[in-house]
Residue frames as a rotation matrix with the C-alpha (Angstrom) as fourth column:
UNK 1
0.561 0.828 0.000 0.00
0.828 -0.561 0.000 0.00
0.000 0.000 -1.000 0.00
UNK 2
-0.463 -0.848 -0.258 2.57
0.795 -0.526 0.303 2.54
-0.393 -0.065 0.917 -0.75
UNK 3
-0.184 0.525 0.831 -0.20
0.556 -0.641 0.529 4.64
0.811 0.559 -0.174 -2.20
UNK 4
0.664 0.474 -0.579 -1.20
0.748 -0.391 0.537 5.50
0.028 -0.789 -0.614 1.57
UNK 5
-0.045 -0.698 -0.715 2.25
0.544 -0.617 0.568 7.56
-0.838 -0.363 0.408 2.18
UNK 6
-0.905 -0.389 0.174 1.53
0.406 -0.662 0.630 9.76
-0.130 0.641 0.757 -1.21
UNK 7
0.006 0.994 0.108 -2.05
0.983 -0.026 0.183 10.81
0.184 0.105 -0.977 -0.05
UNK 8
0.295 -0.460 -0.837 -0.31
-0.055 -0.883 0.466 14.50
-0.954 -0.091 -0.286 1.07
UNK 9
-0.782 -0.615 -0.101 1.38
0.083 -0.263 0.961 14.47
-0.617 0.744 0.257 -2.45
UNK 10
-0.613 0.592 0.524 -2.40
0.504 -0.219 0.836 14.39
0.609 0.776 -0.164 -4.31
UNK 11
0.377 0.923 0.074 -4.76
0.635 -0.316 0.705 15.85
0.674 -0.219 -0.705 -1.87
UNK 12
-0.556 -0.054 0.829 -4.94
-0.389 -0.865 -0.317 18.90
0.735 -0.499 0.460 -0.10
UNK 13
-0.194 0.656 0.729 -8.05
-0.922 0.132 -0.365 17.75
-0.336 -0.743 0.579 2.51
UNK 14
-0.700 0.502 -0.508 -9.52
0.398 0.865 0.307 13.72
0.593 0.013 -0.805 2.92
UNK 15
-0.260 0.795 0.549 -13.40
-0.964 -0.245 -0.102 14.52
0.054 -0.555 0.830 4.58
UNK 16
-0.732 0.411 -0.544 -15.17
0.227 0.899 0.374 11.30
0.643 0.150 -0.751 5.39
UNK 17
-0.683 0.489 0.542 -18.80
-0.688 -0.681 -0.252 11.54
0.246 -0.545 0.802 6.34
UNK 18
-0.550 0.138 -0.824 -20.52
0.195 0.980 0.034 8.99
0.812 -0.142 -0.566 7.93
UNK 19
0.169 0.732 0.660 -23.37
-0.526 -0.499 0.688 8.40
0.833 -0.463 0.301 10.64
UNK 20
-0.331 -0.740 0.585 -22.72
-0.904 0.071 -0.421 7.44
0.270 -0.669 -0.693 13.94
UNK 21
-0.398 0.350 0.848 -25.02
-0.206 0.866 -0.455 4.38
-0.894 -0.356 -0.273 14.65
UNK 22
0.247 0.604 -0.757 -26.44
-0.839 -0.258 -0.480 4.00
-0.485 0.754 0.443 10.94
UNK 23
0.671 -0.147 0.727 -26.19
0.192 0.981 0.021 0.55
-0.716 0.125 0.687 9.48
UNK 24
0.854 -0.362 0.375 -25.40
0.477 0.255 -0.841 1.73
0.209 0.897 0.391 6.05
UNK 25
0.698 -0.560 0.446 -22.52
-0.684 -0.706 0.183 3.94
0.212 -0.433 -0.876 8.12
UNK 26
0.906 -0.363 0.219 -21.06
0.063 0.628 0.776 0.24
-0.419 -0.689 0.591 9.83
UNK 27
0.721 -0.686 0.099 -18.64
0.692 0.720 -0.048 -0.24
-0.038 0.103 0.994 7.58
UNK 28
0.264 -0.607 0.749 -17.06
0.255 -0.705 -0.662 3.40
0.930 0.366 -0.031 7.11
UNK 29
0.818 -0.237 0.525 -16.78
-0.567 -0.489 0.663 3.55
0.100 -0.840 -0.534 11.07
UNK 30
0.771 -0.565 0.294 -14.92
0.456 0.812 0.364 0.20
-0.444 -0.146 0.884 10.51
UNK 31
0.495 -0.827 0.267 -12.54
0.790 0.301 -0.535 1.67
0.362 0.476 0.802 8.33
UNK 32
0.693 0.099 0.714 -12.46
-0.097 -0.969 0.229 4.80
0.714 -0.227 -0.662 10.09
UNK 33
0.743 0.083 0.664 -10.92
-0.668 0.132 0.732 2.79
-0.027 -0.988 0.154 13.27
UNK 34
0.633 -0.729 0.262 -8.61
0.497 0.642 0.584 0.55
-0.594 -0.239 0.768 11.58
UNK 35
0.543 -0.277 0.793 -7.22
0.727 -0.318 -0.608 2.88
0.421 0.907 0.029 9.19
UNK 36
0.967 0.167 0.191 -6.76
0.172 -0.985 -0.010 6.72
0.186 0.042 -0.982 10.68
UNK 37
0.477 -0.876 -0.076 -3.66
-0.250 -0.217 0.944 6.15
-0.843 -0.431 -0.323 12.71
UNK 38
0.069 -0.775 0.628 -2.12
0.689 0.493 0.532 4.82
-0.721 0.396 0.568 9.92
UNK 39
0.605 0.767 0.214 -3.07
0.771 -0.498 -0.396 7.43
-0.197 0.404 -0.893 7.74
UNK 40
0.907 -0.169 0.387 -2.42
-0.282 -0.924 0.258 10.38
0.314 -0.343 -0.885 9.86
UNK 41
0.617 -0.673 0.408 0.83
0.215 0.643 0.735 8.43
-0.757 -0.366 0.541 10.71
UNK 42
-0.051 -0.580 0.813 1.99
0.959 0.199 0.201 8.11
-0.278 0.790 0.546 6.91
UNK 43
-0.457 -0.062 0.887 0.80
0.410 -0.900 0.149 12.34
0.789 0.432 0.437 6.00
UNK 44
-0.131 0.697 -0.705 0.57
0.926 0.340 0.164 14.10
0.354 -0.631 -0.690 8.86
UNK 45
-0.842 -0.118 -0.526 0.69
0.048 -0.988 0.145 17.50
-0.537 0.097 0.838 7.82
UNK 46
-0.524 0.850 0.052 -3.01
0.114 0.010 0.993 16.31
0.844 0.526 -0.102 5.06
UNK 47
-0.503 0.784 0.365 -6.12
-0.842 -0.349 -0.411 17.55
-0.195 -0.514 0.835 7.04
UNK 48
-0.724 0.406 -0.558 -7.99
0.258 0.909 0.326 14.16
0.640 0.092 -0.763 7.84
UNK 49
-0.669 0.608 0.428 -11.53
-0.724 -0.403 -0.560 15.13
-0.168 -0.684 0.710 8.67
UNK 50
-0.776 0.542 -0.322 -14.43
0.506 0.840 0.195 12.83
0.376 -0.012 -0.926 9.98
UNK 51
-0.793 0.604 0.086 -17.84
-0.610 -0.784 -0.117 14.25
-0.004 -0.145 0.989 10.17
UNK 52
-0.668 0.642 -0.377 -20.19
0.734 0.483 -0.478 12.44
-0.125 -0.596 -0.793 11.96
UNK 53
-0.658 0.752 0.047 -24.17
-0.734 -0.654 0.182 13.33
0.167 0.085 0.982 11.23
UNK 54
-0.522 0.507 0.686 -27.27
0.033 0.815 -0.578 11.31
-0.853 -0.279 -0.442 12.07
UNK 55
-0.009 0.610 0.792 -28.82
0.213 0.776 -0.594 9.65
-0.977 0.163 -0.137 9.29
UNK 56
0.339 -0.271 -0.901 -26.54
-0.804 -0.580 -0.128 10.75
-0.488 0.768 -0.414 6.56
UNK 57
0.969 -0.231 0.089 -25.09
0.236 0.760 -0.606 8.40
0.072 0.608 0.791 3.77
UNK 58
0.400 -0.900 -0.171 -21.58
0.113 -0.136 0.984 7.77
-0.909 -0.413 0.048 4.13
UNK 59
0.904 -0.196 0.380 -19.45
0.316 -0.291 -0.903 9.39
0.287 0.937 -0.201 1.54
UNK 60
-0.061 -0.975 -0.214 -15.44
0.626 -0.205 0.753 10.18
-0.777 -0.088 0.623 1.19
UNK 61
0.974 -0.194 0.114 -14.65
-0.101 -0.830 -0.548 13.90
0.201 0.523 -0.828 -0.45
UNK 62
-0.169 -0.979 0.116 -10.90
0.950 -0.131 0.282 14.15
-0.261 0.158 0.952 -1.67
UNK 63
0.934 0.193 -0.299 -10.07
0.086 -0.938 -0.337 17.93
-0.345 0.289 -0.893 -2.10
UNK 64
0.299 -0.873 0.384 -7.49
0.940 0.340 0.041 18.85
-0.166 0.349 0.922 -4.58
UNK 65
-0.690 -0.307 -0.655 -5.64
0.421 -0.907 -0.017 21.98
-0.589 -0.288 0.755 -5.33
UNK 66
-0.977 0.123 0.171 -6.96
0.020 -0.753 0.658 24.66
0.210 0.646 0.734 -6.60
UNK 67
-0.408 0.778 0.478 -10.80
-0.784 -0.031 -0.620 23.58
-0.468 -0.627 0.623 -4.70
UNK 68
-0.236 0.628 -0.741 -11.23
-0.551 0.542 0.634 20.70
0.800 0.558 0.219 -7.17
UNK 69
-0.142 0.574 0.807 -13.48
-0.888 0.286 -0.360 18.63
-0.437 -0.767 0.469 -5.13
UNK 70
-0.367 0.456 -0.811 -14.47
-0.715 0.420 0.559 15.07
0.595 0.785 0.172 -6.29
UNK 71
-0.393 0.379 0.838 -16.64
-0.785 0.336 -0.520 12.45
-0.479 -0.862 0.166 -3.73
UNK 72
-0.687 0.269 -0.674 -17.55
-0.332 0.709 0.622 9.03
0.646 0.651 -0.398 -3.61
UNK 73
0.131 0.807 0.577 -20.71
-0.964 -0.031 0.262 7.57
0.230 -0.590 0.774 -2.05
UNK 74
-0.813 -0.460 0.358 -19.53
-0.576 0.725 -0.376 4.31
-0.086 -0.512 -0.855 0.88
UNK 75
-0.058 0.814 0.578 -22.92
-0.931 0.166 -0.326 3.28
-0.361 -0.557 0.748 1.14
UNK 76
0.919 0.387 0.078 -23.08
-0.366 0.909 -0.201 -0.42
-0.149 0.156 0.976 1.07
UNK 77
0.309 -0.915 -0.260 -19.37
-0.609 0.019 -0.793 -0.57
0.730 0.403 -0.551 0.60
UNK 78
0.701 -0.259 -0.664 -17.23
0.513 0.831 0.218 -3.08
0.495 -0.493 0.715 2.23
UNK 79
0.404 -0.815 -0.415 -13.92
0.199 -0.365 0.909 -1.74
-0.893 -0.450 0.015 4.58
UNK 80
-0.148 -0.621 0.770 -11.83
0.542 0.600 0.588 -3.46
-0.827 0.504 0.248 1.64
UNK 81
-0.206 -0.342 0.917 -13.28
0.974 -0.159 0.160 -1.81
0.091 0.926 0.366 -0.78
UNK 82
0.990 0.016 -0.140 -13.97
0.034 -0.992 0.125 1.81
-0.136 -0.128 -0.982 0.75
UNK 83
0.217 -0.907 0.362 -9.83
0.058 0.382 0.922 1.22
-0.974 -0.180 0.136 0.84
UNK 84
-0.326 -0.342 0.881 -9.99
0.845 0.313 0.434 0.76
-0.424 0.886 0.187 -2.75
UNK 85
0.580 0.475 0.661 -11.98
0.734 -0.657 -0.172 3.82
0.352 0.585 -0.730 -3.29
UNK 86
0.810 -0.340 -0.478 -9.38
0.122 -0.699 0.705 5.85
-0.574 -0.629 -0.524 -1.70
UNK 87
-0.045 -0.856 0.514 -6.65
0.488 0.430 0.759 4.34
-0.871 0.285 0.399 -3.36
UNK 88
0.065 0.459 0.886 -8.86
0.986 0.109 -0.128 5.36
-0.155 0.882 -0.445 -6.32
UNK 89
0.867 0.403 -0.294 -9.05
0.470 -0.858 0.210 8.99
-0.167 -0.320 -0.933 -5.17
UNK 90
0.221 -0.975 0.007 -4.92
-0.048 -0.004 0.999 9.03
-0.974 -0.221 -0.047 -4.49
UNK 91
-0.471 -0.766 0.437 -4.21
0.266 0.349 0.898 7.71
-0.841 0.540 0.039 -7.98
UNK 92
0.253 0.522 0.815 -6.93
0.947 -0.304 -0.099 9.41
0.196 0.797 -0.572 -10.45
UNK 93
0.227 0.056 -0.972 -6.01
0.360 -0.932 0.030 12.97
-0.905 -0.357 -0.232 -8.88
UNK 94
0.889 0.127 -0.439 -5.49
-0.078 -0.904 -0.420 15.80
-0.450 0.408 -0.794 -11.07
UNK 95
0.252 -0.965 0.067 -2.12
0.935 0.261 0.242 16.23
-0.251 0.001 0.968 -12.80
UNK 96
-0.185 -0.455 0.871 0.00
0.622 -0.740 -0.255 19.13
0.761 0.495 0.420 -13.50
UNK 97
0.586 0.101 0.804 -0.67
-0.489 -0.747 0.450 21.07
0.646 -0.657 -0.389 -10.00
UNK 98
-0.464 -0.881 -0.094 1.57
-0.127 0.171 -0.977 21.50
0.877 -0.442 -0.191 -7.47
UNK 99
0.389 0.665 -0.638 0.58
0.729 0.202 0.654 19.84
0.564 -0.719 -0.406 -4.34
UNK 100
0.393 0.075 0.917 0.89
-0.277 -0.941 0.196 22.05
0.877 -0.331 -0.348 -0.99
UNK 101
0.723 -0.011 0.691 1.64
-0.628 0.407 0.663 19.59
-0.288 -0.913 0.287 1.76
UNK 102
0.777 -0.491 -0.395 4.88
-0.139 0.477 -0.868 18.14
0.614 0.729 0.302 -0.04
């Protein structure tokens, strides 16, 4: 997973939104808990934000420079593959902009 340590080199902000007791929420708290420290561990200058609402759909927003914004909806996702949509986020970024958190 060597993508995890170049999530500061494509994104400016990681948001993850997710309800606190909401089934379709279970698995994004799961990854929320086995994931963050490593994360915030591997880029810990990238703004990792978790936003907790009741009875929202869980969804991951990547912010790139310049305010591009692009978001994926967790709902029904596994851990494994919310993981894969990140990965997805990390490697589809933008090109040609200089990141900020290098």
């Amino acid at each position: 997973m060597a993508w995890r340590s170049k999530l500061s080199q494509s994104l400016r902000e990681l948001r993850i939104h997710m309800c606190q007791t909401g089934v379709a929420s279970k698995a994004t708290r799961e990854f929320v808990v086995k994931n963050y420290k490593d994360l915030k561990t591997q880029n810990p200058r990238l703004p990792i934000l978790i936003r907790e609402c009741s009875g929202i759909q869980p969804r991951l927003w990547a912010r790139y420079d310049y305010g591009v914004e692009r978001s994926i909806p967790l709902d029904g996702l596994s851990e494994p593959e919310i993981n894969a949509k990140l990965e997805e986020l990390v490697t589809t970024a933008p090109k040609g902009k200089t990141p900020i958190h290098a």
